[in-house]
N, C-alpha and C positions, 0 to 999 in steps of 0.2 A: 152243202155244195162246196168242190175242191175250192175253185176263185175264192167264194167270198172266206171263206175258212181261212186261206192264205192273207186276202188284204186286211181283214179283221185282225189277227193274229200280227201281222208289221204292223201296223200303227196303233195299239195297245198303249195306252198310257198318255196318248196326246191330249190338247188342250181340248178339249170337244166342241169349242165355237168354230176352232175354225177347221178343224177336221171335218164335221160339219161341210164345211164349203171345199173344201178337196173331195170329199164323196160326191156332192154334188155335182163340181166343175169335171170331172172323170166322168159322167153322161153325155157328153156335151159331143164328144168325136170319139173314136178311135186313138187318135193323135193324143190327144190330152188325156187319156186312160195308158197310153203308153209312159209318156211322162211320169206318169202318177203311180205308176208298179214296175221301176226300176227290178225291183227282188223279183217281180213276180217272172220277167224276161228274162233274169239268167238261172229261173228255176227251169225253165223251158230249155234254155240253152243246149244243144249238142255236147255231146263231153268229147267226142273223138276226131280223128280230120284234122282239118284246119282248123282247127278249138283248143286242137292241145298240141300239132305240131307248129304252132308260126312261132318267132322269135318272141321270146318273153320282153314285155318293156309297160314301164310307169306310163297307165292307160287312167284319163280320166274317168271312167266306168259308166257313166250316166251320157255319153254322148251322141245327142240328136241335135237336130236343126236351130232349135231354139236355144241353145248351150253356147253360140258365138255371142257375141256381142264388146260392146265398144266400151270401155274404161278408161280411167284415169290411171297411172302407173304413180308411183312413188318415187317419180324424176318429174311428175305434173305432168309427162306431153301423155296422148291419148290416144290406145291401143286397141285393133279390134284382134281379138285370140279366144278362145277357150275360155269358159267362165266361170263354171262352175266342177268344184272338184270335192263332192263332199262323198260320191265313191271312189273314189282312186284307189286305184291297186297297180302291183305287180301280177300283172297277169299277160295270157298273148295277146300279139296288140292286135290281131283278128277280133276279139271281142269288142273293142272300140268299134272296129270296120264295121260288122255284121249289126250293130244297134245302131248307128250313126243311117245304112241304107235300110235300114227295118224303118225309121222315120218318114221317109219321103216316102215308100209305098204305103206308110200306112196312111201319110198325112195327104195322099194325093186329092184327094176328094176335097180336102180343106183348102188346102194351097191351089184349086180349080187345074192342076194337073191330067192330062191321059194317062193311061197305062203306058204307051209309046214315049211320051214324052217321062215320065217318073224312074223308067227306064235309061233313058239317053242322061239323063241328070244324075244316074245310079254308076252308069258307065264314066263319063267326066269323071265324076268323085276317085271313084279309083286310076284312072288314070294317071289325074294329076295328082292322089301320092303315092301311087308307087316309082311315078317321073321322079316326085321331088328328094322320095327317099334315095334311089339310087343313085341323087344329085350328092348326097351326101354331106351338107352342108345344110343347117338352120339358120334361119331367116326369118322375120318378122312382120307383122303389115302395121303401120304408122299411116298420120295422114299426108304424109308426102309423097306416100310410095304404093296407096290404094289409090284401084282405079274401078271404075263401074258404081253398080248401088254402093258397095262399102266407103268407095270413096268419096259418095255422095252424104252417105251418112257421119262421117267423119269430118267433109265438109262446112258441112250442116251445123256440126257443131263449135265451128268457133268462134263464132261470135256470140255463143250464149253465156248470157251473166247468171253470174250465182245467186244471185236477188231472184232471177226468174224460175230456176230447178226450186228453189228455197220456198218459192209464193203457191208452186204447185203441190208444197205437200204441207205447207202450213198457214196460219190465219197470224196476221199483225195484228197487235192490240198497243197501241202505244208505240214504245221504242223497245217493243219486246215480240220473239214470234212463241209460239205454240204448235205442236202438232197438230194436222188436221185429223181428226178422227170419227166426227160427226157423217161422212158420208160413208164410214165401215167402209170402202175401197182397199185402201194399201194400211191400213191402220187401226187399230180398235184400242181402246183405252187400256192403260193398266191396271190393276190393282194396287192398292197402298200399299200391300208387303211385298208386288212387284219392284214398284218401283224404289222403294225404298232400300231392296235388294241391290238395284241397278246404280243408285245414286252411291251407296257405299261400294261399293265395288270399282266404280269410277274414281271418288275420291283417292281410293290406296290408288287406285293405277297412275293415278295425276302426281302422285305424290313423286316417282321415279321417272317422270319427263321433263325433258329439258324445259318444258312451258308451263306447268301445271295451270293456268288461269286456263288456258285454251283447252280444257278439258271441262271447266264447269257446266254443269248438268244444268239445262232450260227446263228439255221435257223429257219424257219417256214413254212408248206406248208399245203394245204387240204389232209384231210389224206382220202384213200379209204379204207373201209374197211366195212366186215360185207354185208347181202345183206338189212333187214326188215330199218335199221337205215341209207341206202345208200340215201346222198344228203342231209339229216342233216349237220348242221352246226360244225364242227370239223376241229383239226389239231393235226397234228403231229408239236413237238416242240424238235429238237436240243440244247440242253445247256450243260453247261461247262462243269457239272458235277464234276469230280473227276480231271480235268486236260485235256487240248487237247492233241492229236486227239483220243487217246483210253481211256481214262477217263469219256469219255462225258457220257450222257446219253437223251433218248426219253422220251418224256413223250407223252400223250394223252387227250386232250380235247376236249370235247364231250359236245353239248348244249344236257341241258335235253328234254324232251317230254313228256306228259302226258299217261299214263299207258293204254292200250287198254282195259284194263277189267273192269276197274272202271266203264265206261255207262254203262257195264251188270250185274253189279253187285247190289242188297241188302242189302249190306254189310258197314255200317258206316264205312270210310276210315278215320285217323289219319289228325289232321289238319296240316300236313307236313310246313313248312316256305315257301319249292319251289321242284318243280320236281326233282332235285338234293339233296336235304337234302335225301327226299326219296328213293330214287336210292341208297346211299350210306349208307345211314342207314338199310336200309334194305339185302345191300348187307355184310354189318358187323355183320347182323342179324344171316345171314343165312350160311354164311361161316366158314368154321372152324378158319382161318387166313384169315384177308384180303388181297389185293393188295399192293403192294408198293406203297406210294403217293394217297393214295383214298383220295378224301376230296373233297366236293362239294363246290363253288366258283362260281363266280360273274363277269359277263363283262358286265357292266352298269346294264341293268334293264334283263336281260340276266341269267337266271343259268345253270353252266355247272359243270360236272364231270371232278374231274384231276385225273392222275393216272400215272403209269409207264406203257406205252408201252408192248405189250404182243406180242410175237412173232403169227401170225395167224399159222404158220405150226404146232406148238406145242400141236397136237390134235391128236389121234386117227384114224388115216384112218381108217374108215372097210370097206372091199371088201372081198367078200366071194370068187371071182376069187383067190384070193390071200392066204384067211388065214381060218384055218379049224374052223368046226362049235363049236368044246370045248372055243377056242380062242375068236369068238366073243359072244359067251353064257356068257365068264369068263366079257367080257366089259359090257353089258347087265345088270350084275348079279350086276356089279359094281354099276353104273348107278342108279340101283333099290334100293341100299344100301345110297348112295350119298342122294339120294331126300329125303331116309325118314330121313335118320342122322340128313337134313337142317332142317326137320319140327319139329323134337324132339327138337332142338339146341334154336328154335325161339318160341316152344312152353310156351304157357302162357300171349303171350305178348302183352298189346293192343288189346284186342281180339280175340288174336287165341286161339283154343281149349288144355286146360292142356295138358298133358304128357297123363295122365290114360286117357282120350278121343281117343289119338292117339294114344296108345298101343292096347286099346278095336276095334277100326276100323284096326287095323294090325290083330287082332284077330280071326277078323269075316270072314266069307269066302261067305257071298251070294253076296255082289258087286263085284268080280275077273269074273264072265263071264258077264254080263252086261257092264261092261266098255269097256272088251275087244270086244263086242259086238259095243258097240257105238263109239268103236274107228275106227271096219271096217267101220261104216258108215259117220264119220267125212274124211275117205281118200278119199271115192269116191267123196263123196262132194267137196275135195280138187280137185281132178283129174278134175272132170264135170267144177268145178272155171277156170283149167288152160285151158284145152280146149278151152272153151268162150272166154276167154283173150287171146289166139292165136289165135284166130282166127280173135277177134278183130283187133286185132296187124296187120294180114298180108291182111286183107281189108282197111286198113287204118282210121279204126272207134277208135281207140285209138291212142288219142292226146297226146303228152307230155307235153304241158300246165301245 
């Protein structure tokens, strides 16, 4: 079977515990299979149209609904932007668009959405960036300057101590913490040669920062997280931080991967060092502030992404059971504001299309119903994918191999 052939074939070589649990969590909706075969939607992609006529520009490639969320920056204040860029390319920035509203119709059913309504929330999106692009000017959302849910969630968070983020992912024993790993949720243990990998590798890197104690290794385990990048090689790492046991701090390491959109792309890509220069260059690109600790890094012939640890909760729920249609119009509206900000922010560089290219296409108005046109037709396609692949799934025609 084409699907399973395709998903079998991308994720070849992963950890298989927890591959494993991305095969699985990919049954669960529509939604969460779209996540999870990033490759498999720009195998399906259109190649002509508005696919290969919009202004080229540094597109995070992976972007749906659940790719916002709220962060620490490396000035400490706390940004909701873009968050994940382990596809990024130079590509047109229609391809961001058409995967970004491929989400809310596919996720309609989850998010307790109408068609009518997944619709008008489809419309918003583009409104507000092609408003913002043609505003011509990026701009950021902090928490002084969100308003609605994000602002709520932003809110939300400052008063929380780091004693409390720290107790939810780990167990105190004494004057010392440990990762939690016993309940397999965000965590499963490492191996000795894992970790013993991680622990040297930490070391040299301690050795060329200003603090090197605040890098000493507590603990180390596989970290779960995320569903498209599930069984990629990563971990969560425990270090001293600031002082034990509420001083410490998380970090995140993440082996890089190669971009899903580059095979379909046209488009001369930068001759990057390693799939991590990229990632992180690009994700400095496009971001207002980056991450705490962003910086691409080396374990042997190996490149990975470091970073500070980001809470997964700290996102947006939308549920239309829940929150009225002004509410997640206001998210949407966001959203559609965020992408173009990234594209103006990244404009000019390497090949992407100037400012005035990206304003004149915010401009224009005959690609807004053809996208949203081909974006109902990129869901069903997703929908038809997930189908196949349950169905695969519960005949026993897909192997975890």
């Amino acid at each position: 079977m084409d699907v399973v052939r395709r998903i079998r074939d991308f994720n070849a070589g992963r950890d298989p515990e927890r591959l494993a649990m991305k095969y699985s969590n990919m049954r669960a909706s529509p939604f969460v299979f779209l996540r999870g075969t990033c490759h498999l939607f720009y195998d399906r992609l259109p190649r002509g149209g508005l696919f290969r006529s919009a202004p080229l520009g540094w597109v995070c490639g992976d972007l749906h609904l659940e790719n916002f969320g709220s962060f620490k920056g490396d000035n400490r204040l706390v940004y909701f932007d873009i968050n994940d860029f382990d596809e990024s390319a130079l590509a047109p920035v229609s391809w961001d668009l058409v995967r970004l509203l491929a989400s809310v119709w596919v996720g309609a059913d989850s998010l307790s959405l109408s068609g009518s309504e997944a619709h008008r929330l489809c419309d918003d999106f583009i409104a507000a960036y092609a408003a913002s692009l043609a505003g011509g000017k990026a701009y950021w959302v902090e928490r002084d300057t969100a308003k609605g849910l994000v602002g709520e969630l932003l809110d939300g968070l400052r008063g929380r101590q780091r004693s409390e983020y720290l107790d939810s992912r780990t167990v105190t024993e004494g004057k010392h913490r440990r990762l939690r790993v016993e309940d397999r949720k965000k965590a499963l243990p490492a191996t000795k040669k894992q970790r013993a990998k991680v622990e040297d590798f930490m070391a040299r890197f301690a050795r060329n920062q200003p603090d090197p104690s605040f890098y000493e290794v507590r603990d180390v385990a596989r970290r779960i997280a995320g569903t498209g990048s599930l069984g990629v090689e990563r971990y969560v790492i425990l270090v001293e931080g600031k002082g034990s046991p509420d001083g410490n701090y998380l970090l995140d390491l993440k082996r890089s991967t190669p971009s899903s959109l580059v095979p379909h792309l046209r488009v001369a890509q930068p001759a990057w060092a390693s799939e991590a220069q990229r990632t992180v260059a690009l994700q400095r690109r496009l971001q207002a502030v980056s991450m705490a600790f962003l910086q691409p890094v080396r374990l042997g012939k190996a490149a990975f992404v470091l970073r500070g640890l980001q809470p997964a909760e700290d996102r947006v729920e939308l549920d239309r059971s829940r929150q009225s249609m002004p509410e997640l119009q206001n998210v949407l509206e966001l959203m559609g504001k965020i992408v173009a900000w990234s594209q103006l922010r990244s404009a000019g560089r390497e090949g992407s299309a100037n400012a005035d290219a990206l304003v004149a296409f915010g401009e224009r108005r005959k690609w807004r119903e053809p996208l949203l046109e081909a974006s109902r037709d990129c869901a069903t396609q997703v929908r038809k994918d997930w189908r196949s692949y349950c169905e695969a799934f519960d005949d026993k025609a897909f192997e975890l191999g």
